[in-house]
N, C-alpha and C positions, 0 to 999 in steps of 0.2 A: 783756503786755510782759515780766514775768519769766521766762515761758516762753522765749519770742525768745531772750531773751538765753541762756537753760539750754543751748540748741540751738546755740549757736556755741561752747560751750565744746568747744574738742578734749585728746582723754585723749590724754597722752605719756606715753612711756617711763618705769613708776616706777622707784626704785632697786631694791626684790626681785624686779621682772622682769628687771632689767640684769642682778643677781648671778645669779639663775637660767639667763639666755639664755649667759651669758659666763663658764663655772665657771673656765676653764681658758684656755691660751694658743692650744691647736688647738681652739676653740669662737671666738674672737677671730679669728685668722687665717683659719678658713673664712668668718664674717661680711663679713670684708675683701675677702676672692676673688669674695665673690658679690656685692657692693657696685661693686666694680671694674670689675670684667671677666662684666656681665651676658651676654656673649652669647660665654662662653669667654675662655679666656686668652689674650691677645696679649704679644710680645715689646715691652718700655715702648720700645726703640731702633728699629725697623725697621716694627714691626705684626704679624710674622708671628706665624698663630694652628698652626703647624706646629710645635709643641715636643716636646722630649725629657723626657718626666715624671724630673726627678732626686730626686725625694721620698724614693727610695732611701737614697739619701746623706745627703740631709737636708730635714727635711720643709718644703714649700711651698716647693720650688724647683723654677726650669724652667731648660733649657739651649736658647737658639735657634743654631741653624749657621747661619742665612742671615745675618748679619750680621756675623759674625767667624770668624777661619780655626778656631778651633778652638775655638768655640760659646763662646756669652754665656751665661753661667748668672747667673740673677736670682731675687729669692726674692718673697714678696706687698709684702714694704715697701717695694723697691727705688720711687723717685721720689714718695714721700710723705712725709710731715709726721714720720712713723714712723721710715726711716730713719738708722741709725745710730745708733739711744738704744741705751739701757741701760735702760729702765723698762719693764715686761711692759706688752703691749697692752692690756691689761685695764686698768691704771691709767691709762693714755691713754685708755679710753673712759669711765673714770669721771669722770676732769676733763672731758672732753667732754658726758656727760652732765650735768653738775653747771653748765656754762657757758649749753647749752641751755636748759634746766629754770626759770632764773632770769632771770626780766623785766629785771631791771634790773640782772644782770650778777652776777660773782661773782669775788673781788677775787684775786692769788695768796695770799696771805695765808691764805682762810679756804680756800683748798686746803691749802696748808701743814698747815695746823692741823690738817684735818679728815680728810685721806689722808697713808698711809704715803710720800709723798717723798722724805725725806731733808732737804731744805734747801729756804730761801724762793725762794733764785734758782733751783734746778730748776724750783718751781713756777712761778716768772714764767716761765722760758724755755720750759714745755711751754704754759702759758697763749697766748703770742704766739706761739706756731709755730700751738696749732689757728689761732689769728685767722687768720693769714696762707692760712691750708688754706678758710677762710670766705671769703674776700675775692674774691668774684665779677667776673672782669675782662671774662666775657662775659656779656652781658644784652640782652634785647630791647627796643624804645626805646620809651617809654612814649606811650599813645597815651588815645583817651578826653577827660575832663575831667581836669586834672593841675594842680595845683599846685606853685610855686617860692617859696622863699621861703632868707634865709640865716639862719642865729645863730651867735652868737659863747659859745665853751668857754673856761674859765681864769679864775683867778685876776685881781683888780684886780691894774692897773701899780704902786700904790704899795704893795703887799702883798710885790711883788719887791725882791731885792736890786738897789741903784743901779745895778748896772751892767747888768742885765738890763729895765729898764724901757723904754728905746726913747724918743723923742723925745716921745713922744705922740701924734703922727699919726693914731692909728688910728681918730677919729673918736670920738664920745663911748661910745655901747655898745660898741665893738670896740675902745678903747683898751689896750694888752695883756694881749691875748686872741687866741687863734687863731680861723680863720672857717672855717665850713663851710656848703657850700649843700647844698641838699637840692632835691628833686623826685619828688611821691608823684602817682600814676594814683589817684583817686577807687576805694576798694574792691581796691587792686590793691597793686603794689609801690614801693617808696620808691627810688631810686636817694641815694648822698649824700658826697660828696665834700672833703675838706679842702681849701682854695684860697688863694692868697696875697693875696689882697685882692677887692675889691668892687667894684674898674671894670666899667665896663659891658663890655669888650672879655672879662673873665675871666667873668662872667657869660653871657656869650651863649654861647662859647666851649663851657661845662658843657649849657646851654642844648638845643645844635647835637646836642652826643654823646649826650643821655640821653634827649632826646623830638623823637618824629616830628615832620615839617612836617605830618606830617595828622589831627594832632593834633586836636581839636573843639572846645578851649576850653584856654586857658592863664592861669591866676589869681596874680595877686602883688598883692604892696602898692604902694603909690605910688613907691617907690625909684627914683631916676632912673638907677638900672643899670639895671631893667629895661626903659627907654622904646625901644632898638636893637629888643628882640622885635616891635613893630607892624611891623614890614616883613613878617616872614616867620609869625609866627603869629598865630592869632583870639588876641590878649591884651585883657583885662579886668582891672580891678585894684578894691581897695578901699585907702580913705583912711583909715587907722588914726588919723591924729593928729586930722581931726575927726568920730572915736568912731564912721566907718564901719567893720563885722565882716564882713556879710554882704550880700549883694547878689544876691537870687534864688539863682542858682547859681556866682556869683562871690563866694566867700571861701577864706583860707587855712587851715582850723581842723585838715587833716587834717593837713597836714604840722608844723602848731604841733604837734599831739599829738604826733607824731616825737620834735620837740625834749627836746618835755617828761619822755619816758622816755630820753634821750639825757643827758639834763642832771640827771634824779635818777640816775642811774648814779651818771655822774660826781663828781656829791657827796656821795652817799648811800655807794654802793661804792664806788669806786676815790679818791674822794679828791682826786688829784693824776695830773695826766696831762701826759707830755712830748710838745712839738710833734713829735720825731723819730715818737713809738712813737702818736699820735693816729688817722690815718689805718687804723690795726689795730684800734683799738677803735671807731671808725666803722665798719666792717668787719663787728664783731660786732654791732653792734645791727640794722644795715643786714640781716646774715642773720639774725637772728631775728625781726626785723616781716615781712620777704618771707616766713617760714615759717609763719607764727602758725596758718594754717589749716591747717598740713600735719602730719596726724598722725605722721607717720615722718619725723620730722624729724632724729632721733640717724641714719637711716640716710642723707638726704642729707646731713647734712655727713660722715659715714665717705667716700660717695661721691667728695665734693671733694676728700678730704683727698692 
């Protein structure tokens, strides 16, 4: 059994391979180019792979003429997370590496601290731009055995100042608290979403977008948002409140796991998290479970970014 397990661990990217692969700014930039534009360079505006190398003038730029009278010149960072800083690439891949690397998240804070930044809000502001470069808007829909299930993120309502407490409505665990649903493929990937509430209409809705109708089994708890799915999928459910878990192969244990690194994050690292900026760090955990077995994982998110 310890074996088993030996053999799913995958080796990432250390920190003295980063600083070794990435000395310099033209070691970064050519990483970026090849990460990008695996099969050549394209103009980000038009597509055209017909460019004018202007490297001359200044390195890692292209000039395309099909798209403007008097040629678009664009450089590696043009329509990425990258441009228009002021911070060398390399320090963008080190917060990147450094977000990767760490299960359960890694706060701006302990960038600040830890890299040459400058200031805390740079580091939050390069923190949420990678999230946002993570935030996978296309995904194939989950199919297999898959589980749904939702939890609720935040701080108790009487923890808040009065005026930010809310009526109370939100139901006893979700009383102010943000809600996210979640839905993980058995062995596979997690899809997971921030949502304004728990109706069954918002429900099915996430439901529709994230897993196939030919799906083979679809497992939730008893929640009567989930009762609309018997029309359209094989749903199965367990009875949590009387101390049903499992049911052959109808239970939620995978996607609880989710939570459960979603939720030491949360209060372990980051703390405190705004409803505007939540969505972004759902984002981030969401790519790092989908990556877990993928050894070049620093180079898919370069990829997205």
């Amino acid at each position: 059994m310890a074996r088993a397990k030996q053999d799913k661990i995958i080796k990432q990217l250390t920190v003295s391979q980063l600083e070794e692969m990435f000395p310099d700014e033209t070691a970064c930039k050519a990483y970026l180019v090849a990460h990008r534009w695996a099969d050549g360079v394209a103009c980000p505006r038009c597509g055209n792979v017909e460019l004018y190398d202007a490297s001359s003038y200044q390195e890692f730029h292209w000039q395309c003429r099909a798209c403007a009278p008097d040629g678009y010149r664009f450089s590696v960072l043009v329509d990425t997370i990258f441009e228009n800083t002021n911070k060398p690439l390399k320090t963008w891949f080190r917060v990147i590496h450094a977000m990767l690397t760490a299960k359960k998240g890694v706060s701006a804070l302990q960038i600040y601290r830890t890299m040459e930044i400058g200031s805390y809000k740079t580091a939050w502001y390069m923190c949420h731009r990678i999230r946002a470069g993570l935030a996978d808007a296309e995904f194939q829909k989950l199919m297999g055995i898959v589980e749904v299930d939702e939890t609720f993120v935040g701080g108790k309502a009487k923890n808040r100042h009065k005026d930010k407490r809310g009526d109370g409505s939100g139901g006893t665990g979700g009383c102010g608290k943000e809600t996210v649903v979640g839905a993980v493929q058995r062995k596979g990937n997690v899809v997971a979403r921030v949502i304004a509430n728990v109706q069954a209409a918002t429900l099915t809705e996430f439901v529709r977008e994230a897993i196939s109708t030919k799906v083979s089994l679809l497992c939730t708890d008893q929640f009567t948002g989930y009762r609309p799915l018997d029309k359209k999928y094989p749903h199965a459910t367990v009875d949590h409140a009387r101390g049903q878990y499992v049911i052959g192969a109808v239970h939620t244990q995978t996607i609880e796991g989710f939570w459960s690194i979603l939720k030491r994050g949360m209060v372990g690292t980051f703390h405190k998290v705004s409803k505007k900026y939540l969505p972004l760090y759902v984002a981030e955990f969401q790519f790092r479970y989908n990556n877990r077995l993928n050894a070049d994982i620093f180079g898919t998110a370069i990829k997205g970014c």
